[in-house]
TIRO-2110 file (N, C-alpha, C; in Angstrom, 1 decimal):
// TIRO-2110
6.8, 125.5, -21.2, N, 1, A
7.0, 124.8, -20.0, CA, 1, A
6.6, 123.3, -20.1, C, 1, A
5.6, 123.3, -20.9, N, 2, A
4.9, 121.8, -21.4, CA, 2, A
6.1, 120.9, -22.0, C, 2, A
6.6, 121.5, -22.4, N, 3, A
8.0, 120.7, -23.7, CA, 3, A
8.5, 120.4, -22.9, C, 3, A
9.3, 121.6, -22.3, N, 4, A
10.0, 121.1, -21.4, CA, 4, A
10.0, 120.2, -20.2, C, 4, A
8.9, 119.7, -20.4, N, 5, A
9.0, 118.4, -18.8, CA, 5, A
9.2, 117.3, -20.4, C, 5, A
8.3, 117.3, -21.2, N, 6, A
8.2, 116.2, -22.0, CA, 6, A
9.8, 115.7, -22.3, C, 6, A
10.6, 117.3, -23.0, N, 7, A
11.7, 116.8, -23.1, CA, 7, A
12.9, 116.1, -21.9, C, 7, A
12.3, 116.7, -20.2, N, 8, A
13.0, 116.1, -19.3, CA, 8, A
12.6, 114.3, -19.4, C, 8, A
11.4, 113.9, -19.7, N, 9, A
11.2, 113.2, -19.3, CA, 9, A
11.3, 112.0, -20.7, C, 9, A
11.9, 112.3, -21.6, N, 10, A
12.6, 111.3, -22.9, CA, 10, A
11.2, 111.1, -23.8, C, 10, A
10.2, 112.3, -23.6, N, 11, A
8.9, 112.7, -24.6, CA, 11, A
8.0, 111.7, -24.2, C, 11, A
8.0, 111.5, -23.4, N, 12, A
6.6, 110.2, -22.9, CA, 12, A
5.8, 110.9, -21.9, C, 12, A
6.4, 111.6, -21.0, N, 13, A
5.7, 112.4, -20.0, CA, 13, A
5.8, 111.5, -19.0, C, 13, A
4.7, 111.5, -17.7, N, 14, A
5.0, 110.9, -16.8, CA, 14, A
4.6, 109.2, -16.6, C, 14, A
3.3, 109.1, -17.3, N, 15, A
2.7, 108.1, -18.0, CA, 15, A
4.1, 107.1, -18.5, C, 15, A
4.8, 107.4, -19.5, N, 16, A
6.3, 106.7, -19.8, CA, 16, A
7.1, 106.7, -18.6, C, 16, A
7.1, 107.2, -17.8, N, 17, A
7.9, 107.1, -16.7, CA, 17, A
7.5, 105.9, -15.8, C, 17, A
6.4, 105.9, -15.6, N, 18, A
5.8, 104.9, -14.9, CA, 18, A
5.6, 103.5, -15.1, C, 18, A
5.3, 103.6, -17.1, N, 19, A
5.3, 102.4, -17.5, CA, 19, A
6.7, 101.6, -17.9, C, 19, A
7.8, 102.5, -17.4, N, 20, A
9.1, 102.0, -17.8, CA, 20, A
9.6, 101.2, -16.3, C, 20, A
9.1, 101.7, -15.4, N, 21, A
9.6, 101.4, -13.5, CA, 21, A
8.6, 100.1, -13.6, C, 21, A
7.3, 100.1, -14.2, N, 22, A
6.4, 99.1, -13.8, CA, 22, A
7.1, 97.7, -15.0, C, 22, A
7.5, 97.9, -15.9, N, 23, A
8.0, 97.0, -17.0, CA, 23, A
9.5, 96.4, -16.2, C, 23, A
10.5, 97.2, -15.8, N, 24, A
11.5, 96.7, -14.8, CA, 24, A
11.1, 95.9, -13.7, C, 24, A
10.2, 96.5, -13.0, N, 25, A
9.6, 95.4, -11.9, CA, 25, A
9.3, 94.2, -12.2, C, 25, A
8.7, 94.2, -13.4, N, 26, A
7.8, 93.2, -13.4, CA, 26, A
9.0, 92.1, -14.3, C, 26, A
10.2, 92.8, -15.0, N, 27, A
11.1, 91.9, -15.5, CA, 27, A
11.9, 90.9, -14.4, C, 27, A
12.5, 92.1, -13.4, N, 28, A
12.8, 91.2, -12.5, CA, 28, A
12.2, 90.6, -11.9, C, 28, A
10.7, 90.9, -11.6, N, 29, A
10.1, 89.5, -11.1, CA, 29, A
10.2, 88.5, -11.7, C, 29, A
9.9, 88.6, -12.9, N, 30, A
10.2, 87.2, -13.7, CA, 30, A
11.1, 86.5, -13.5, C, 30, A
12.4, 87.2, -13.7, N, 31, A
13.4, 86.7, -13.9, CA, 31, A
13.9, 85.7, -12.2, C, 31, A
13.3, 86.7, -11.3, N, 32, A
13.8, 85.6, -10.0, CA, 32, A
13.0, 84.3, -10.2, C, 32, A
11.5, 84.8, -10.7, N, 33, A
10.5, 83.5, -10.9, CA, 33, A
11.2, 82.5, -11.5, C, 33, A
11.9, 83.0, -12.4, N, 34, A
12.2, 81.9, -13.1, CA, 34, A
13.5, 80.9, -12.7, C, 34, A
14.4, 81.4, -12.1, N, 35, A
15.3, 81.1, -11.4, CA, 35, A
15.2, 80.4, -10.4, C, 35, A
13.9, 80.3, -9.7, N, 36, A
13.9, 80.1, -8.3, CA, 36, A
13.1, 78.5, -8.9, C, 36, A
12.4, 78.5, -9.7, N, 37, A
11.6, 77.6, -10.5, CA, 37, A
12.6, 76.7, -11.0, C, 37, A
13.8, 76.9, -11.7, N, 38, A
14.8, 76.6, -12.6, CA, 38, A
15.1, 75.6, -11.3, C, 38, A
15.7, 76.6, -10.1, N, 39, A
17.0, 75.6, -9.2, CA, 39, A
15.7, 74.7, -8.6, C, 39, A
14.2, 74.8, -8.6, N, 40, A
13.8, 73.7, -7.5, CA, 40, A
13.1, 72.8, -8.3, C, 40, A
13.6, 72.5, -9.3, N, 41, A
12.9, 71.4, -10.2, CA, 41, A
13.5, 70.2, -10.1, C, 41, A
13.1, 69.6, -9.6, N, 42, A
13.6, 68.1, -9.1, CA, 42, A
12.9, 67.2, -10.1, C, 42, A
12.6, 67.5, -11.0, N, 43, A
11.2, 66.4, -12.2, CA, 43, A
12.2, 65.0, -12.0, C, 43, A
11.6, 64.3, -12.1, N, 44, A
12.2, 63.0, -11.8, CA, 44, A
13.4, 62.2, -11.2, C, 44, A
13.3, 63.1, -9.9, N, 45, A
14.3, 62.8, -8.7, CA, 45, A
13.9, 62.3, -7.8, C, 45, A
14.3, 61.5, -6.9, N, 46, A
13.6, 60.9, -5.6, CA, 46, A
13.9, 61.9, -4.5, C, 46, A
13.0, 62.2, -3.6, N, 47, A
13.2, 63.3, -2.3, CA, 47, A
13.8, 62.8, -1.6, C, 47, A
14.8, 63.3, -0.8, N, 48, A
15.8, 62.9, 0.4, CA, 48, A
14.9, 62.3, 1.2, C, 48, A
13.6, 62.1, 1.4, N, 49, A
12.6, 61.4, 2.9, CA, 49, A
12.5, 60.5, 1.8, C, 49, A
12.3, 60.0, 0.8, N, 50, A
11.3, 58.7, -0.4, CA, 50, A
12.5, 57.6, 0.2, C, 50, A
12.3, 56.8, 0.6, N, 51, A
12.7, 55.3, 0.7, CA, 51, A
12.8, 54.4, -0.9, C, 51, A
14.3, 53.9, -0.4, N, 52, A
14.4, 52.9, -1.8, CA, 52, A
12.9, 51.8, -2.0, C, 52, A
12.3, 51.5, -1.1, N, 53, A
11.2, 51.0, -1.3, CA, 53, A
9.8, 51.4, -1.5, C, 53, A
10.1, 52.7, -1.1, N, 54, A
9.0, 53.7, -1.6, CA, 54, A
9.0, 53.8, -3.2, C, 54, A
10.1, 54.0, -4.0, N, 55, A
10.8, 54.1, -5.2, CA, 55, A
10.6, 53.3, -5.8, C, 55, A
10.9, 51.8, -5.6, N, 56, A
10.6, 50.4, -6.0, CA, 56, A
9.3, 50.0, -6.1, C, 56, A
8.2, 50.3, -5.2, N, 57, A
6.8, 50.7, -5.2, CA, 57, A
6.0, 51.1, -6.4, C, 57, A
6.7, 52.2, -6.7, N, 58, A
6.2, 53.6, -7.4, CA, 58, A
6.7, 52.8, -8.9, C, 58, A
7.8, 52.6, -9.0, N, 59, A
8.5, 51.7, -10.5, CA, 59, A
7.2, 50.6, -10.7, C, 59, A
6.8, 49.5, -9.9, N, 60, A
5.9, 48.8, -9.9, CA, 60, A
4.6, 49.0, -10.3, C, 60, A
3.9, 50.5, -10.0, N, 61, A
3.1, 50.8, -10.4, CA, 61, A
3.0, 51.5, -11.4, C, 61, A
4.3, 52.0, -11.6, N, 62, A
4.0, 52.4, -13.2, CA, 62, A
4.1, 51.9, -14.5, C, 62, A
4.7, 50.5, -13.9, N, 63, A
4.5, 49.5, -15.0, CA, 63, A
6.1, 49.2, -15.9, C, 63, A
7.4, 49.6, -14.7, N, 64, A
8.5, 49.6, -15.3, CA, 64, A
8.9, 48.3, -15.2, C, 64, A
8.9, 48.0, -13.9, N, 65, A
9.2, 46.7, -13.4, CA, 65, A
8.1, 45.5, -13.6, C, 65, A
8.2, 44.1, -13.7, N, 66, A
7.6, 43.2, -13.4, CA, 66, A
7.1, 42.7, -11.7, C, 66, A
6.5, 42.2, -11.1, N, 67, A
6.4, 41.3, -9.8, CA, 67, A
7.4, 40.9, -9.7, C, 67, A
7.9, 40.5, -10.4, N, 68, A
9.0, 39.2, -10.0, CA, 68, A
10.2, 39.7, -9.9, C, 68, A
10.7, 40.9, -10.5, N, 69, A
11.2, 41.8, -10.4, CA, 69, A
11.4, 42.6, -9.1, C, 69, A
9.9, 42.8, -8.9, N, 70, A
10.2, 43.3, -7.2, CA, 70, A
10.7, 43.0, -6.2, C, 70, A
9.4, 41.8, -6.0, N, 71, A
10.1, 40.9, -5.1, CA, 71, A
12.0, 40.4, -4.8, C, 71, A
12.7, 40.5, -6.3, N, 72, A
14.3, 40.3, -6.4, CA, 72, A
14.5, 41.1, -6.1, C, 72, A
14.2, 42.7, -6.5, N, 73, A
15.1, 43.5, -5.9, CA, 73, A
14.7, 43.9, -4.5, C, 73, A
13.5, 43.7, -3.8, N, 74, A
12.9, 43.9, -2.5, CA, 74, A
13.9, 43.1, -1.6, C, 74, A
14.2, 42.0, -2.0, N, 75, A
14.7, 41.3, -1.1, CA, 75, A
16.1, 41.8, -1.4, C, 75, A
16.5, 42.3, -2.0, N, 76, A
18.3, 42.7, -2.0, CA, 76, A
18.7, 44.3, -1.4, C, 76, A
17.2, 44.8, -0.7, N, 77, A
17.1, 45.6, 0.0, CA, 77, A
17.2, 45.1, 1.8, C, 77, A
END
């Protein structure tokens, strides 16, 4: 009777049964994680609320732009 569940169950018993549902789960978790991560990655995009002078700001401080720089493009804002 012993064999026979082993052989119903592809010789793992129920232990393999469990760790095969828990390994599925946990793939498709990944896999939306990763997807959902993938589409909301904006890495170096401006957010629809950031202002072109918010942007212009932010360039200034990180040392892309010059002052004088600013100022010309601030004013053509």
């Amino acid at each position: 009777m012993f064999g026979r569940c082993l052989q119903y169950f592809g010789g793992f018993g129920m232990g393999g049964m469990m760790f095969m549902g828990i390994f599925w789960i946990a793939l498709i978790v990944l896999i939306v994680y990763l997807a959902s991560k993938l589409m909301n990655d904006r890495s170096g995009k401006a957010s629809p609320e950031e202002s072109a002078l918010d942007i212009l700001k932010k360039e200034l401080a990180k040392g892309n732009i010059t002052e004088e720089e600013f100022d010309r493009k601030k004013k053509l804002l």
